[in-house]
FINU-926676 format. One record per residue: residue in three letters; x negated, y negated, z of N, C-alpha, C in turn. Coordinates in steps of 0.05 Angstrom, whole numbers, padded with zeros to 5 digits, always signed. Layout:
// FINU-926676
ALAXYZXYZXYZ
...
***
This chain:
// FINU-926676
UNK-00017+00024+00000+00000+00000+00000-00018-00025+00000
UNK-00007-00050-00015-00020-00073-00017-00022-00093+00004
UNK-00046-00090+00027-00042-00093+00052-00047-00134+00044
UNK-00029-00150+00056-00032-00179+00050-00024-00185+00087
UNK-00026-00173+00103-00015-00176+00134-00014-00197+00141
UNK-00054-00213+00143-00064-00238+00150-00042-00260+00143
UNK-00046-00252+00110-00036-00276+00096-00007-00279+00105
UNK+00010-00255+00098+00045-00271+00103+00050-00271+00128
UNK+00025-00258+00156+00038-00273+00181+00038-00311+00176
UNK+00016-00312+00166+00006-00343+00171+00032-00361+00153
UNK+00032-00343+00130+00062-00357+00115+00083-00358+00130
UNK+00091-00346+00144+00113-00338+00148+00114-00355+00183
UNK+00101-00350+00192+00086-00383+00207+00100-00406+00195
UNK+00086-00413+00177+00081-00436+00165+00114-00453+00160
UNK+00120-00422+00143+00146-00430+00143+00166-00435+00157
UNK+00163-00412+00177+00182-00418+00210+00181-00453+00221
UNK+00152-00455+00220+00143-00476+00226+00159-00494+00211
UNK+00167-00494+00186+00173-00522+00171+00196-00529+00170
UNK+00217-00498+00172+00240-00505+00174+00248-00513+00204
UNK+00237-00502+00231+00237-00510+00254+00237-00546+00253
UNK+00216-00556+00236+00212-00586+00235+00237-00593+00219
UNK+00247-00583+00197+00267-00594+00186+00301-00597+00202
UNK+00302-00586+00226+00324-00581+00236+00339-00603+00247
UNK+00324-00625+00239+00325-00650+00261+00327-00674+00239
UNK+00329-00672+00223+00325-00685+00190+00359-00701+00188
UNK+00348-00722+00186+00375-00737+00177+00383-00736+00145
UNK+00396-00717+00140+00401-00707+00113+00406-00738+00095
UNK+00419-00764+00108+00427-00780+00098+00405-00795+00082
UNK+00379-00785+00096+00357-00799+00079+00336-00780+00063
UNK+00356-00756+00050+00342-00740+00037+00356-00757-00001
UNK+00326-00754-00016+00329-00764-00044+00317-00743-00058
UNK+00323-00733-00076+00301-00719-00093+00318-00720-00120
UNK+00295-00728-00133+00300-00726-00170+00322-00702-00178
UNK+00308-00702-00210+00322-00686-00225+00314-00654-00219
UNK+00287-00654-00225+00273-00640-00217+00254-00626-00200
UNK+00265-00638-00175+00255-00636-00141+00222-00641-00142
UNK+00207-00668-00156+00190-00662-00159+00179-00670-00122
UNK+00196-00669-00109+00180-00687-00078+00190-00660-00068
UNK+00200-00648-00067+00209-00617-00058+00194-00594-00054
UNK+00185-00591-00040+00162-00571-00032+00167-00540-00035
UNK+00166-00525-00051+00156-00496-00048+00145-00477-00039
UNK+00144-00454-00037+00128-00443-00015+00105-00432-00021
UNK+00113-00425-00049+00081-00413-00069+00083-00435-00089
UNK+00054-00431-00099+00044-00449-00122+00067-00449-00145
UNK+00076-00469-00154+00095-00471-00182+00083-00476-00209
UNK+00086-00458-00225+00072-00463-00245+00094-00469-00277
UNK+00089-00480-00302+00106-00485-00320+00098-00471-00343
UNK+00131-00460-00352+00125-00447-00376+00143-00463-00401
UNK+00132-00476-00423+00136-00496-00446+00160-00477-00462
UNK+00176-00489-00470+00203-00474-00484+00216-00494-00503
UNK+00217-00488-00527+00231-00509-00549+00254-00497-00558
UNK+00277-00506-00545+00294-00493-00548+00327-00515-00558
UNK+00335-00516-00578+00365-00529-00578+00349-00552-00594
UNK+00327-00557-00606+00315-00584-00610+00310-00601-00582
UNK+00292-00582-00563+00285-00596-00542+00272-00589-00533
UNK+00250-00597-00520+00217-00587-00503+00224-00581-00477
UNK+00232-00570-00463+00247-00562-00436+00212-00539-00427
UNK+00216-00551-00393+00200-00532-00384+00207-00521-00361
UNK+00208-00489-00357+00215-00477-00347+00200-00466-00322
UNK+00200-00472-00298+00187-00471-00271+00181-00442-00252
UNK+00172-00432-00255+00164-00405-00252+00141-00406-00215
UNK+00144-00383-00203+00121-00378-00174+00123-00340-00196
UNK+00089-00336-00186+00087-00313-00198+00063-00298-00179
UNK+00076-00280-00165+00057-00273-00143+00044-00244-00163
UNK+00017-00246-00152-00002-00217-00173+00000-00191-00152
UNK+00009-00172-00150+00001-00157-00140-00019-00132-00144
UNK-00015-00107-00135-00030-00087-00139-00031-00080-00179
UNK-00044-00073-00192-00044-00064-00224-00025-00039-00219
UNK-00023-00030-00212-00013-00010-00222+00017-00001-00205
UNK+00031-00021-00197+00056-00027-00181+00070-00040-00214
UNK+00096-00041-00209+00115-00060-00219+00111-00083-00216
UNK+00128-00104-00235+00132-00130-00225+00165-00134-00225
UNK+00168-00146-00200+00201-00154-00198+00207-00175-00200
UNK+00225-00187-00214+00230-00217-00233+00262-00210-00208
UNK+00261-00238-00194+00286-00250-00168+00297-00277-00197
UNK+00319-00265-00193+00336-00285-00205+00351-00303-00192
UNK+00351-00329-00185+00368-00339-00166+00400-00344-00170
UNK+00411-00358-00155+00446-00362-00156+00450-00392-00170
UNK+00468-00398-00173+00476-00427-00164+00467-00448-00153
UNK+00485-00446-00133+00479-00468-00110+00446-00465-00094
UNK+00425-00452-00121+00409-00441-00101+00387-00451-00121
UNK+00361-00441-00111+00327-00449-00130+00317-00422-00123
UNK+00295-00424-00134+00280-00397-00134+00266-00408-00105
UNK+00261-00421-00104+00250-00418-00068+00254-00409-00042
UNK+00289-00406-00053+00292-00390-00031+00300-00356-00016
UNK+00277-00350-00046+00268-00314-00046+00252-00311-00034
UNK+00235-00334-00017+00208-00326-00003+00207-00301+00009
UNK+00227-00295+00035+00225-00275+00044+00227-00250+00031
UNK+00237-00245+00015+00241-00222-00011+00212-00220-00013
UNK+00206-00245-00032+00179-00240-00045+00157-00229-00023
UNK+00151-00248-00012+00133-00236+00008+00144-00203+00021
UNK+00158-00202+00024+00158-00170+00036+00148-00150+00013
UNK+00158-00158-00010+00152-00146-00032+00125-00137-00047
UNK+00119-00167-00051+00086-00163-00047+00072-00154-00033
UNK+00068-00160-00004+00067-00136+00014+00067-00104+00010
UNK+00081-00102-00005+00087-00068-00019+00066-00067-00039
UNK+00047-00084-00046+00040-00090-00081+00058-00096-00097
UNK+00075-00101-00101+00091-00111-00124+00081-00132-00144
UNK+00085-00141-00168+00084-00169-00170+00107-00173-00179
UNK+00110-00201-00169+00135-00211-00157+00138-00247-00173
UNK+00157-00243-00194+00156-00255-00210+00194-00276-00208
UNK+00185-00301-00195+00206-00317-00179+00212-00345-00207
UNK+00226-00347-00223+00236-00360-00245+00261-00388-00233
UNK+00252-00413-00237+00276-00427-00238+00292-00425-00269
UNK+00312-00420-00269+00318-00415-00306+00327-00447-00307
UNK+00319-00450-00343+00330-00477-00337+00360-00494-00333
UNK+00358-00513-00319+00378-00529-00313+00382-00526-00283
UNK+00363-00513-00266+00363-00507-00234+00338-00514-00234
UNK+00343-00515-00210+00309-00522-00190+00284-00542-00204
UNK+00272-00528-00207+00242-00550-00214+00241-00552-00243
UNK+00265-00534-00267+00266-00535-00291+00273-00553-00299
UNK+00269-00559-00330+00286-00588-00346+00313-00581-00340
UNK+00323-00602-00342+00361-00601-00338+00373-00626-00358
UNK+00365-00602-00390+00389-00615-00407+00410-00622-00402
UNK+00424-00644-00418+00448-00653-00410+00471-00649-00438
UNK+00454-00650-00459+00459-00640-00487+00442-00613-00490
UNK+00466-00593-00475+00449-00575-00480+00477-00550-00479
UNK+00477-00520-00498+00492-00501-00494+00485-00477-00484
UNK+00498-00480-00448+00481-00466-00423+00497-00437-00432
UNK+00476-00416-00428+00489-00390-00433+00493-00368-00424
UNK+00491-00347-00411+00474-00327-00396+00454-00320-00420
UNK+00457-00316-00443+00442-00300-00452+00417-00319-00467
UNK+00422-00342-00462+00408-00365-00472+00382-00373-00454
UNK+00395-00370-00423+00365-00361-00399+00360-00338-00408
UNK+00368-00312-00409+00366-00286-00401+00336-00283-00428
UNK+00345-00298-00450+00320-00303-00478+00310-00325-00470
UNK+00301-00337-00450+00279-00358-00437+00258-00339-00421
UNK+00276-00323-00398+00266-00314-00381+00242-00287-00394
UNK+00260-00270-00418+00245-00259-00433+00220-00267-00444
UNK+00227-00288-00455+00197-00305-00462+00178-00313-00438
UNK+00185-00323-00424+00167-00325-00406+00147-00293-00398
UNK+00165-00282-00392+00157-00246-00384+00139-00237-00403
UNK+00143-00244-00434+00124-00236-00455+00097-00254-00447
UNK+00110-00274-00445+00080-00296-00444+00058-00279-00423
UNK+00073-00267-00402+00053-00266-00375+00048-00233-00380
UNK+00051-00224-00403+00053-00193-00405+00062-00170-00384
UNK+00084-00185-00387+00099-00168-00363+00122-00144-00379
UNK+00116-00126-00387+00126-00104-00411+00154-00098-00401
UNK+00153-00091-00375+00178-00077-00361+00177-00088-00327
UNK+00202-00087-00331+00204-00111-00299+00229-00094-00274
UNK+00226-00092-00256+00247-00090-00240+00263-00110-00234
UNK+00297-00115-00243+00303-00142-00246+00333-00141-00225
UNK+00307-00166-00202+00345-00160-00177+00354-00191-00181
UNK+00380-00205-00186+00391-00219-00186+00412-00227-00165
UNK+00420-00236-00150+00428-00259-00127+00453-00273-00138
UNK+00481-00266-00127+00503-00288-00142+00503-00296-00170
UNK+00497-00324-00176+00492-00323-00203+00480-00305-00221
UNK+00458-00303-00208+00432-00289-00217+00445-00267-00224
UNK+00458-00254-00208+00469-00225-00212+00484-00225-00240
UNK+00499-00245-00250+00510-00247-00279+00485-00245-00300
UNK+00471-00262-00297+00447-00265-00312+00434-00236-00317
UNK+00436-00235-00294+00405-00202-00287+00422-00172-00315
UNK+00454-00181-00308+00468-00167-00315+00465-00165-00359
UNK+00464-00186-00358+00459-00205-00382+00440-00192-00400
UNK+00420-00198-00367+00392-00196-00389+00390-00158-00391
UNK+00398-00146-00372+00399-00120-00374+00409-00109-00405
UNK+00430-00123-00409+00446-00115-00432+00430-00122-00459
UNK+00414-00145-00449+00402-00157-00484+00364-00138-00482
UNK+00358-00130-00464+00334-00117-00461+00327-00096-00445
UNK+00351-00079-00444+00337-00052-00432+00324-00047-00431
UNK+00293-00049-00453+00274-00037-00463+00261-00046-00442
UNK+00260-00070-00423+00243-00081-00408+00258-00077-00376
UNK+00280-00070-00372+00278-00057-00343+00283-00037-00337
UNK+00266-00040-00315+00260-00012-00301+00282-00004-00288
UNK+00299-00022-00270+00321-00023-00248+00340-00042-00255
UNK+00370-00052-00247+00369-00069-00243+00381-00073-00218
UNK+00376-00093-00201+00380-00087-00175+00406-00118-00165
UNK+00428-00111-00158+00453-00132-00162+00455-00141-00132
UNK+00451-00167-00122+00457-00172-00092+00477-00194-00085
UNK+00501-00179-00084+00527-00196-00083+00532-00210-00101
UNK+00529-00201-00124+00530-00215-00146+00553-00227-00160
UNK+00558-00246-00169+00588-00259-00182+00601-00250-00197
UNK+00620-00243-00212+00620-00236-00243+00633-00208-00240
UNK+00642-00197-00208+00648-00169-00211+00678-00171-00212
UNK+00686-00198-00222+00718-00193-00229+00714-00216-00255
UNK+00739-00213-00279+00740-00235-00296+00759-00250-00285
UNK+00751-00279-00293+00757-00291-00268+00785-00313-00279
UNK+00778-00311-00310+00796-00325-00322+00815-00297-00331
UNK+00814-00280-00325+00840-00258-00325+00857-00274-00304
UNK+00856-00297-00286+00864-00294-00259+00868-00329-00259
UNK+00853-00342-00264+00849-00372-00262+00855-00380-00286
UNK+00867-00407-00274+00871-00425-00309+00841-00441-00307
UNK+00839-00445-00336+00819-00451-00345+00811-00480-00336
UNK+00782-00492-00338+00782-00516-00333+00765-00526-00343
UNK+00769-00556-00360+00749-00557-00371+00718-00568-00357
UNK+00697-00572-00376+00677-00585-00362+00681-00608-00348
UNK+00700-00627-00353+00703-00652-00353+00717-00656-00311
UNK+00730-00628-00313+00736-00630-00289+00722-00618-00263
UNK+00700-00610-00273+00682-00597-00261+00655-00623-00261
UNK+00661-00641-00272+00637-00662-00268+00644-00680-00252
UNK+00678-00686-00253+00687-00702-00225+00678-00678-00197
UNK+00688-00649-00200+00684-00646-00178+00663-00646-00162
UNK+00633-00644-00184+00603-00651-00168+00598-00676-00161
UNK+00613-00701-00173+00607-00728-00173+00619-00734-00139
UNK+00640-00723-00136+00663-00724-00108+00646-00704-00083
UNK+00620-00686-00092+00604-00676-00070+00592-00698-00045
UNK+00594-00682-00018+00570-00691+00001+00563-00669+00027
UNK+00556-00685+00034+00542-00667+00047+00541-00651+00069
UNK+00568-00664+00076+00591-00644+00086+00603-00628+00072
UNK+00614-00640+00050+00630-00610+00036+00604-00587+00028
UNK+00584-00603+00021+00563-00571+00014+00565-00553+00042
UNK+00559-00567+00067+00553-00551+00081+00585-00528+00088
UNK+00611-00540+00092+00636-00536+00101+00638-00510+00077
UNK+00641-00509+00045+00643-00493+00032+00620-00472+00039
UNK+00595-00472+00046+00580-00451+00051+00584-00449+00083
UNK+00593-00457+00099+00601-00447+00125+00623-00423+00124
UNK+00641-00433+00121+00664-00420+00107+00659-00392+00081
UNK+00645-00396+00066+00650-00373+00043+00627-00356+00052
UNK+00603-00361+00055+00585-00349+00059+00570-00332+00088
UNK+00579-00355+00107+00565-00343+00132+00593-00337+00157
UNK+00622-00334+00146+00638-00333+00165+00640-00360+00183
UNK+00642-00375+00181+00641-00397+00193+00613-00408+00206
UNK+00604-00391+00215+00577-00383+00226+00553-00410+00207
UNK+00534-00421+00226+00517-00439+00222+00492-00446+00238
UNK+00467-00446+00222+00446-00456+00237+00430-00469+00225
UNK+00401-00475+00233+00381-00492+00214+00373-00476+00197
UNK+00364-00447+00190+00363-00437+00163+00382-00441+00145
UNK+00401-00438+00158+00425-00445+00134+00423-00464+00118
UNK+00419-00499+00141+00425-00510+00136+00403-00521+00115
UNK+00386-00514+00119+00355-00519+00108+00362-00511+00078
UNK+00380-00489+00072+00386-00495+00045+00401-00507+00029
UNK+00412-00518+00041+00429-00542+00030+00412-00566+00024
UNK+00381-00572+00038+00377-00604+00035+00366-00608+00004
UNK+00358-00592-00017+00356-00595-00043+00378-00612-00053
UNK+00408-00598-00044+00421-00600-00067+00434-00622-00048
UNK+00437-00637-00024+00445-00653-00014+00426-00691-00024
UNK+00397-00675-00025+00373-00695-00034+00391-00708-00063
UNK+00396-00678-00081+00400-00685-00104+00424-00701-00116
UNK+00444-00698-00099+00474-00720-00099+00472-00741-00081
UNK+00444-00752-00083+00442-00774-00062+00416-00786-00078
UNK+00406-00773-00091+00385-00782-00111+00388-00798-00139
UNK+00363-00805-00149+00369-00825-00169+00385-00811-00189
UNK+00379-00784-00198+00387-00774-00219+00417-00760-00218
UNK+00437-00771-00203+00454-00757-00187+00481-00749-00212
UNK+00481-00769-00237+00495-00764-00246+00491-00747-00262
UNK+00467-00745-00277+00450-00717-00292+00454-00697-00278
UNK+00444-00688-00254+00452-00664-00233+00486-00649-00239
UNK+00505-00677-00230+00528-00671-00230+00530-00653-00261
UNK+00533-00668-00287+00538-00664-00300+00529-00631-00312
UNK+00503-00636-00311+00489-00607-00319+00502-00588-00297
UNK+00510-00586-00275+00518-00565-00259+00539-00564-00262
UNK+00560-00580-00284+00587-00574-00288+00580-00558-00315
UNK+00567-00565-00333+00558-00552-00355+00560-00519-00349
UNK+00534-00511-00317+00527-00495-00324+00560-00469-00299
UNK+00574-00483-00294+00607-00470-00289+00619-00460-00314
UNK+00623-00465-00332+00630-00462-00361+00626-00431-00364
UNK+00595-00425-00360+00590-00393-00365+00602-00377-00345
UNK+00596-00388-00320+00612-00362-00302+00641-00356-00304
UNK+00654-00377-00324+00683-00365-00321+00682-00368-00355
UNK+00670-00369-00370+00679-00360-00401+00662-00334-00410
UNK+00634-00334-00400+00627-00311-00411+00614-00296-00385
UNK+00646-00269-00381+00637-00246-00367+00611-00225-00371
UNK+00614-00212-00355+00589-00187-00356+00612-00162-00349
UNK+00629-00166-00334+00646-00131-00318+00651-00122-00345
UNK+00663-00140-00367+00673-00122-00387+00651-00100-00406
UNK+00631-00113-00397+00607-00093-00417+00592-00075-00387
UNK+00607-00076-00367+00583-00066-00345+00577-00025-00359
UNK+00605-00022-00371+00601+00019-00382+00585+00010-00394
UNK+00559-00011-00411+00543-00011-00428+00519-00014-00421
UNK+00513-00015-00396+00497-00014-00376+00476+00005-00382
UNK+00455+00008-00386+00435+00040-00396+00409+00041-00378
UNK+00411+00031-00350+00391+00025-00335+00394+00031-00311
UNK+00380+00041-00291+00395+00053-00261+00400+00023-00248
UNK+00427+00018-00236+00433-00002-00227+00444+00009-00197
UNK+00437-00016-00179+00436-00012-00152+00457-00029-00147
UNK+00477-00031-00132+00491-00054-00126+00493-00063-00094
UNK+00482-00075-00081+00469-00080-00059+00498-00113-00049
UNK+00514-00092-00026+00543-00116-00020+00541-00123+00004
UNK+00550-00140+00015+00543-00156+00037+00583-00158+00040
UNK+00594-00136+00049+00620-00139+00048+00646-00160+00057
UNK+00630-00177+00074+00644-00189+00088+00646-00219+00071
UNK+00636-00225+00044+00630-00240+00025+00653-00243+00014
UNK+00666-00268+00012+00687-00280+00003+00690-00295-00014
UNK+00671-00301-00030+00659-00319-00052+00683-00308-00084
UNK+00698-00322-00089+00710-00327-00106+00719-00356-00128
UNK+00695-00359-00149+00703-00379-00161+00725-00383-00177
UNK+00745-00407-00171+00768-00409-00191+00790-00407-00175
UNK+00782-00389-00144+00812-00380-00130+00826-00407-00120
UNK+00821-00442-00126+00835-00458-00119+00853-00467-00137
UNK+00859-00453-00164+00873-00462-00190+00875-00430-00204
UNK+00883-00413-00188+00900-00390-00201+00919-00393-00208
UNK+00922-00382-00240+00948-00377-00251+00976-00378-00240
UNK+00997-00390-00251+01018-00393-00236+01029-00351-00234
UNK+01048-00354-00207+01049-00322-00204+01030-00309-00200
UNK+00988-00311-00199+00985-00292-00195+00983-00282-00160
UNK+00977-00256-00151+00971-00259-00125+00947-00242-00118
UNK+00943-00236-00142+00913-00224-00136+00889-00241-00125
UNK+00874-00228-00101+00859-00240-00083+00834-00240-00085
UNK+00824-00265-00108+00790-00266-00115+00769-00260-00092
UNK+00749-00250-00093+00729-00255-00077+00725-00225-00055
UNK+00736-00213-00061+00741-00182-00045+00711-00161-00046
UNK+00699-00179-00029+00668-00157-00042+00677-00127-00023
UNK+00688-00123+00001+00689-00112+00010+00708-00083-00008
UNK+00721-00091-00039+00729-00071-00052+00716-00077-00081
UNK+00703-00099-00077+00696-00108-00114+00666-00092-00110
UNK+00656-00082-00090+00636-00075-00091+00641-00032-00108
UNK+00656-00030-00090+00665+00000-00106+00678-00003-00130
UNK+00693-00023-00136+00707-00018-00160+00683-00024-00184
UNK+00661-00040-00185+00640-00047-00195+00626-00017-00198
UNK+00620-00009-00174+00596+00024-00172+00618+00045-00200
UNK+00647+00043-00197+00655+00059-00218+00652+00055-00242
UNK+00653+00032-00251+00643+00020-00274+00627+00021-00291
UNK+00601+00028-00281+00580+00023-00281+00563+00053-00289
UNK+00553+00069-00309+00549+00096-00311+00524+00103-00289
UNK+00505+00100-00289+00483+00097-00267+00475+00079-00240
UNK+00494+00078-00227+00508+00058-00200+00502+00074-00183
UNK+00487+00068-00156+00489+00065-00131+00494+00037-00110
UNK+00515+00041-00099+00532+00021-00081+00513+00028-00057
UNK+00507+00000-00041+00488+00000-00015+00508-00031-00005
UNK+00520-00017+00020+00547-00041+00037+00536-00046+00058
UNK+00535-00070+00060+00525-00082+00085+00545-00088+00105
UNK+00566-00076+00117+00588-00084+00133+00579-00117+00158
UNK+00588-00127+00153+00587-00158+00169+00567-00169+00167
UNK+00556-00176+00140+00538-00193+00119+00559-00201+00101
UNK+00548-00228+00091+00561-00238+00078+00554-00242+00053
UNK+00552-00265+00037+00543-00272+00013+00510-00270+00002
UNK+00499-00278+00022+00465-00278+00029+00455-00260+00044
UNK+00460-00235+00041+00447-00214+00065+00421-00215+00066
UNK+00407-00225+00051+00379-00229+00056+00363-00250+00060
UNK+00384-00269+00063+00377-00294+00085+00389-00286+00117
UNK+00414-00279+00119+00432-00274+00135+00416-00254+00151
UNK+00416-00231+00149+00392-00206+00166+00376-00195+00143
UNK+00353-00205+00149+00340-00189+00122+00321-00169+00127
UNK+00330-00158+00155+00311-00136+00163+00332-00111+00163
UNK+00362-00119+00160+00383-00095+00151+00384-00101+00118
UNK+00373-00125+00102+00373-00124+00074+00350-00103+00066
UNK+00327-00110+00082+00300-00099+00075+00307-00063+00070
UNK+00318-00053+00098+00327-00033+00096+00341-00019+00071
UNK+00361-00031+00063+00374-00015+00042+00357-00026+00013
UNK+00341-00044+00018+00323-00052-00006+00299-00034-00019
UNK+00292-00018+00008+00272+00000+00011+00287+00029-00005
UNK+00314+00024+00001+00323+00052-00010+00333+00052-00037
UNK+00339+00018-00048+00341+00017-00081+00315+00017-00093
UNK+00292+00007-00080+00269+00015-00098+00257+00043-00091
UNK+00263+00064-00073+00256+00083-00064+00226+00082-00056
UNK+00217+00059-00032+00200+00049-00020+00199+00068+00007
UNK+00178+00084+00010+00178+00101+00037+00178+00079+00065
UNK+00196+00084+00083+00193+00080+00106+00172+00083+00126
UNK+00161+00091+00109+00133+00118+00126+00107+00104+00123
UNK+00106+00081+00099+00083+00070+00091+00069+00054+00116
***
């Protein structure tokens, strides 16, 4: 095993340490750009050049090296989220030898965020590819996170040839959502980021994600996207993050999941209530978005090479939430000995 002990006690320090300092932070005087360039990371960020739509966009990548002859696992992030905040993943991972390959796709985190631009899953999913070719990364173990989990799903479908696994952690997309919701356009989805603060970020993730339940890790992830609706670039932000709503409710993944040709793990945090759209369902319907606690099995059937791993009283983030009961069932989708 790829012994790194020294190093991620001292990280992991470091980090305790920073969010401990951040707990006390008057959110009201957090600013950050478009591109979080005052936003601190936990590993080195590096950029990968992409001309894409008639536009030079660069795509923000942390790429940890591990052992040669280990895998590399490409963390896809969510939404409301950046690639920064896989640290603990990564580091345990690497730890194992892995290399551990952490992507902002663009229009999130440290990436360009077109505004004239047509956001896609499969439009990252052929970014993220490129990037992976660039760093000769042949075949990848690919776990995706909420959004990510659509994406991961995505990219599974456009490049089998390149994963090894794919590994799904509470991921979005395991119901169609406009089977269920009336449609909306972008236009109303740019008032609703413009009408954000920083109370409602925190109140909607109190509520959907942690059971009501709240503390300074939590809260610590919110101050990006609180910086960023309080920042200069606030109307760019808004806009591009209504853009990139568009895909999660027009172009599904459940309907192609029987086309799946890759061992897929589906890793649920049952107590996860996360349902986009459930405030503008269809007149009559009564079907109840957000049910991981059954969307997680009805998904494993779906699916020809599925193993379901339930986390009973985790929620949306089980690997922020307890990630020493995530680590656990993580160890048993990559079939990582306990024993090491």
């Amino acid at each position: 095993m790829f012994k790194l002990n020294l190093v991620s006690l001292v990280l992991v320090f470091v980090l305790s340490s920073s969010l401990f300092a951040q707990k006390h932070e008057n959110t009201s005087t957090l600013l950050y750009d478009a591109q979080l360039s005052n936003y601190k990371y936990d590993f080195e960020v590096n950029y990968f050049h992409i001309d894409s739509q008639a536009q030079a966009l660069k795509m923000a990548y942390m790429y940890l090296k591990g052992e040669k002859n280990k895998p590399t696992i490409t963390l896809m992030h969510g939404k409301n989220f950046n690639a920064d905040y896989w640290t603990s993943t990564a580091l345990y991972l690497h730890e194992q030898g892995y290399n551990v390959l952490i992507p902002d796709q663009i229009g999130f985190g440290k990436s360009s965020k077109p505004t004239h631009y047509q956001y896609s899953f499969a439009s990252l999913a052929h970014h993220t590819h490129a990037l992976m070719t660039s760093l000769n990364i042949e075949k990848s173990i690919v776990m995706g996170h909420s959004m990510g989990g659509m994406l991961a799903s995505r990219f599974a479908l456009m490049y089998p040839q390149m994963v090894e696994k794919l590994i799904l952690v509470n991921p979005i997309g395991l119901e169609n959502y406009l089977k269920y919701v009336e449609y909306k356009d972008t236009d109303f989805f740019y008032k609703f980021e413009l009408g954000k603060t920083a109370e409602k970020i925190k109140n909607y993730q109190q509520k959907n994600y942690y059971d009501g339940q709240w503390n300074e890790k939590y809260e610590a992830l919110t101050y990006f996207m609180i910086g960023q609706i309080q920042g200069p670039d606030k109307k760019q932000i808004a806009w591009v993050n209504a853009q990139t709503y568009d895909m999660i409710f027009t172009q599904p993944v459940i309907t192609e999941f029987k086309d799946l040709s890759v061992p897929v793990k589906l890793i649920i945090g049952t107590r996860d209530r996360t349902g986009p759209g459930r405030n503008w369902k269809r007149s009559g319907v009564t079907y109840e978005l957000g049910r991981y606690d059954k969307l997680g099995r009805s998904a494993a059937t779906l699916i020809p090479d599925a193993k379901l791993y339930e986390l009973k009283d985790l929620g949306h983030l089980p690997q922020i939430e307890n990630f020493e009961r995530f680590k656990d069932v993580l160890n048993n989708a990559l079939d990582i000995s306990t024993e090491q």
